[in-house]
C-alpha positions as CSV (number, residue, x, y, z in Angstrom):
1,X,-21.9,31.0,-154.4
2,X,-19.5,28.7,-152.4
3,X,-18.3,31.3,-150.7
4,X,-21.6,32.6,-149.3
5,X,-22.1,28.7,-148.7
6,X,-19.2,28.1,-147.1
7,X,-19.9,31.0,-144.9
8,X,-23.7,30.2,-144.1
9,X,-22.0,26.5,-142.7
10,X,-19.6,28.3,-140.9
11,X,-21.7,30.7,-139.3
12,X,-24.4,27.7,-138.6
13,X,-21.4,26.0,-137.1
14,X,-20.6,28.8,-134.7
15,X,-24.3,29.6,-133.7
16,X,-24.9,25.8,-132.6
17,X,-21.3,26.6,-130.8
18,X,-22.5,29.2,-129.0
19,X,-26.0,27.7,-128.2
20,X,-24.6,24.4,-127.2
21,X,-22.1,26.8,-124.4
22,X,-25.1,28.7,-123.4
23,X,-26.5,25.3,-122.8
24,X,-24.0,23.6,-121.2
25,X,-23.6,26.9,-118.5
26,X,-27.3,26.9,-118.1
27,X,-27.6,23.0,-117.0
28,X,-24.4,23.4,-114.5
29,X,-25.8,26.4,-112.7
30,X,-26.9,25.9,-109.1
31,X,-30.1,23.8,-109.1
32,X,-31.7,23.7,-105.5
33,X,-34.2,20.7,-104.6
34,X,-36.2,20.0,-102.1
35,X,-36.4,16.2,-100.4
36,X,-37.9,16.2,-97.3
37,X,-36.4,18.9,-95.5
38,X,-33.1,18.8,-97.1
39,X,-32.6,21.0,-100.0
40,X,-30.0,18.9,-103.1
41,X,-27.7,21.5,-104.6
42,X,-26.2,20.8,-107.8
43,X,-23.9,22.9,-110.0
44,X,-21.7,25.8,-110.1
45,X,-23.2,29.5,-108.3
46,X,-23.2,31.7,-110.3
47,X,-24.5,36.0,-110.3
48,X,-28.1,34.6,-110.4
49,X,-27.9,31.9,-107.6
50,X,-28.8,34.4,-105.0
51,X,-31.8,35.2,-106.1
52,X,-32.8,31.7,-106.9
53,X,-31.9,30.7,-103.7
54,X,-33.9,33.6,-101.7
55,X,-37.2,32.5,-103.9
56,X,-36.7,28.8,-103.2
57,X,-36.3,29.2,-99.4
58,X,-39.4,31.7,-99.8
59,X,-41.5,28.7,-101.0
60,X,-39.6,26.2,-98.5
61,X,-38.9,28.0,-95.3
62,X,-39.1,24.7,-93.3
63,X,-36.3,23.2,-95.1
64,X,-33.6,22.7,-92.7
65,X,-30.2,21.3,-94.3
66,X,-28.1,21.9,-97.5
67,X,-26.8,18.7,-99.0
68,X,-24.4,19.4,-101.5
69,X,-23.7,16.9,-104.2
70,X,-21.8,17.9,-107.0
71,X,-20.3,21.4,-107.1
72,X,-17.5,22.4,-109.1
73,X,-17.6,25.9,-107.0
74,X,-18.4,29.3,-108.0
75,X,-18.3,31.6,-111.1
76,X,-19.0,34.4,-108.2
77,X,-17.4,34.8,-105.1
78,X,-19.1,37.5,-104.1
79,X,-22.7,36.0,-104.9
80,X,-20.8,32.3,-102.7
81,X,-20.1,34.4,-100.0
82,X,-23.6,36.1,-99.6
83,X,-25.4,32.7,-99.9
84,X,-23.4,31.4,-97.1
85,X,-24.1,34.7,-95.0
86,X,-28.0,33.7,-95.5
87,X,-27.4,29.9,-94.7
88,X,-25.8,30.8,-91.5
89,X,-28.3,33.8,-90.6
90,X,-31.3,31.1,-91.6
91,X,-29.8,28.4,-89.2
92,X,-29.6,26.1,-91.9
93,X,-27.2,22.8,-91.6
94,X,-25.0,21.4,-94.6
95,X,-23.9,17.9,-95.1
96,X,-21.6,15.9,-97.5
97,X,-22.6,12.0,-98.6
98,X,-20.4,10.0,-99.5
99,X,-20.6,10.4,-103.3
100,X,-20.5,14.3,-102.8
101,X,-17.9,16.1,-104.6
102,X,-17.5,19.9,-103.8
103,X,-14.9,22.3,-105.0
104,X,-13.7,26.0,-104.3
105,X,-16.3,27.9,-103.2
106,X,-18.7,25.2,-102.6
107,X,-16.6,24.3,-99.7
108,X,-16.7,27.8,-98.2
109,X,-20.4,27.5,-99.3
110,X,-20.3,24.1,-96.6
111,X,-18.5,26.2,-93.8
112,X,-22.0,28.2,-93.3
113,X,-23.7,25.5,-91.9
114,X,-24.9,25.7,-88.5
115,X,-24.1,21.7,-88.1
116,X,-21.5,20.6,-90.6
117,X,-22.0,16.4,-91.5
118,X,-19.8,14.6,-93.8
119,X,-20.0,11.0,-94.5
120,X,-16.9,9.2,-95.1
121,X,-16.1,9.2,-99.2
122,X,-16.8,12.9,-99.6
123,X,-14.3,15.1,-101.4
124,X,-13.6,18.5,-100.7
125,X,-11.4,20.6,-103.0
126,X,-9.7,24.0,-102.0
127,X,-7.5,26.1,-104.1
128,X,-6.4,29.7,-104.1
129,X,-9.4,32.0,-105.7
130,X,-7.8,34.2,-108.7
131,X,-9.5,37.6,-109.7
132,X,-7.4,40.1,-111.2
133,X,-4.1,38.5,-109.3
134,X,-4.6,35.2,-107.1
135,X,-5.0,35.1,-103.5
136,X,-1.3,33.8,-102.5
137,X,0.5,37.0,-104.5
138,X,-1.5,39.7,-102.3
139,X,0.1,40.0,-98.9
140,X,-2.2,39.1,-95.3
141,X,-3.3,43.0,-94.9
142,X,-4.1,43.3,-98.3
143,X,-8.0,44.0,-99.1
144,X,-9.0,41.7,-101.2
145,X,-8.2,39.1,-98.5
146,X,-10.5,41.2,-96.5
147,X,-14.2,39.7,-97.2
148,X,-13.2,35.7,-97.1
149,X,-11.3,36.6,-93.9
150,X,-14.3,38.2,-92.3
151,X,-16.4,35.3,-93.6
152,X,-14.1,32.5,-92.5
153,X,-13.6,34.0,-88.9
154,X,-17.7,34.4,-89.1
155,X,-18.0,30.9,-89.8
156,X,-15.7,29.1,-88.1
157,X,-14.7,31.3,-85.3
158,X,-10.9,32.0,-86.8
159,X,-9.6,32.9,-90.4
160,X,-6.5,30.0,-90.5
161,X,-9.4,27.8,-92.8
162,X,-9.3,30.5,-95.5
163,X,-4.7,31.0,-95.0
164,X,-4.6,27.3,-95.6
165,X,-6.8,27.1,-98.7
166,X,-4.7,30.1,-100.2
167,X,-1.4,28.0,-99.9
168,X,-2.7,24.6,-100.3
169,X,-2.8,24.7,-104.1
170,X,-2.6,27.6,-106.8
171,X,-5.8,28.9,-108.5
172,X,-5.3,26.8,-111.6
173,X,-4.8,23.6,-109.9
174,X,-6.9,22.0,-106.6
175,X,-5.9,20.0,-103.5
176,X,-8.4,17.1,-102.2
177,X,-8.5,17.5,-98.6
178,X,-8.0,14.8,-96.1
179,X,-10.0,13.7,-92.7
180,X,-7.3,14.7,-90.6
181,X,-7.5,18.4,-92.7
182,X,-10.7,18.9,-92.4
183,X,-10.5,18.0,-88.3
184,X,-7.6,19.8,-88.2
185,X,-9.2,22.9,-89.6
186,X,-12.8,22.7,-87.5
187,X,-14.6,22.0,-90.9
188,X,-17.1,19.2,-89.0
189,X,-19.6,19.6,-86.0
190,X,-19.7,16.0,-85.6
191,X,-16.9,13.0,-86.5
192,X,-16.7,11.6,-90.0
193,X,-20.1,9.6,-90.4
194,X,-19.5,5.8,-91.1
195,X,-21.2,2.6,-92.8
């Protein structure tokens, strides 16, 4: 009988586990918002962002700027990449505040913008992407470099963003870029916005 309790608790235990995971993933998953005509995003993209972001800008299509707040980046590169393709074919503009912290993908998600705001305060993280290797151990012709290349170039009219994030810190770690970086690189269609 203890055993078959002790098992019950334990199997309790891990379903609560499990449920508070599914949970957790759930609330950090992209969130769009409208206000005004600037649509707040919030949260990691993930395989199911696409679509959620193809129905929102169905209901909104006069929204007119991404703001991104809080973004750790991107459980799918692939699914990043194509959200950025539809900002930039929609004409849509992105914009940092100052309290905005984006990561990873979420700054390639930023590059799409037609106009590209930041206000002074705002951190943007880059690291080398890791899939079945990282990005730094494949060599420039390789093709896995191939579609963050293409979309690099697209976006910001040369690939040498997307070499420098590769090098600029290793997949498990994450390097805050500075102003001068993100001039350097062409990240901004307009100077550093200030109080």
């Amino acid at each position: 009988m203890q055993r078959r309790l002790a098992f019950l608790g334990f199997s309790l235990a891990l379903a609560a586990a499990v449920a508070g995971g599914l949970m957790i993933r759930q609330a950090q998953a992209a969130s769009f918002e409208l206000r005004g005509q600037d649509i707040l995003v919030n949260g990691t993209v993930n395989d199911k962002s696409l679509r959620r972001f193809r129905a929102f800008m169905a209901k909104h299509p006069d929204a007119q700027r991404l703001v991104l707040m809080d973004m750790p980046g991107s459980d799918d590169d692939e699914t990043n990449l194509k959200i950025g393709h539809m900002v930039r074919d929609l004409g849509l503009d992105t914009h940092v505040t100052a309290r905005s912290e984006i990561f990873s993908g979420a700054v390639e998600l930023f590059l799409a913008g037609s106009e590209r705001t930041m206000e002074a305060g705002a951190v943007l993280g880059v690291h080398a992407w890791e899939g079945d290797g990282t990005a730094d151990e494949y060599p420039r012709w390789h093709p896995e470099h191939a579609p963050y290349v293409a979309y690099t170039t697209r976006m910001l009219g040369s690939a040498e963003f997307y070499w420098f994030t590769v090098h600029a810190a290793p997949a498990s770690g994450m390097h805050v870029m500075t102003e001068a970086e993100i001039e350097r690189y062409g990240l901004l269609t307009q100077p550093v916005l200030r109080d």
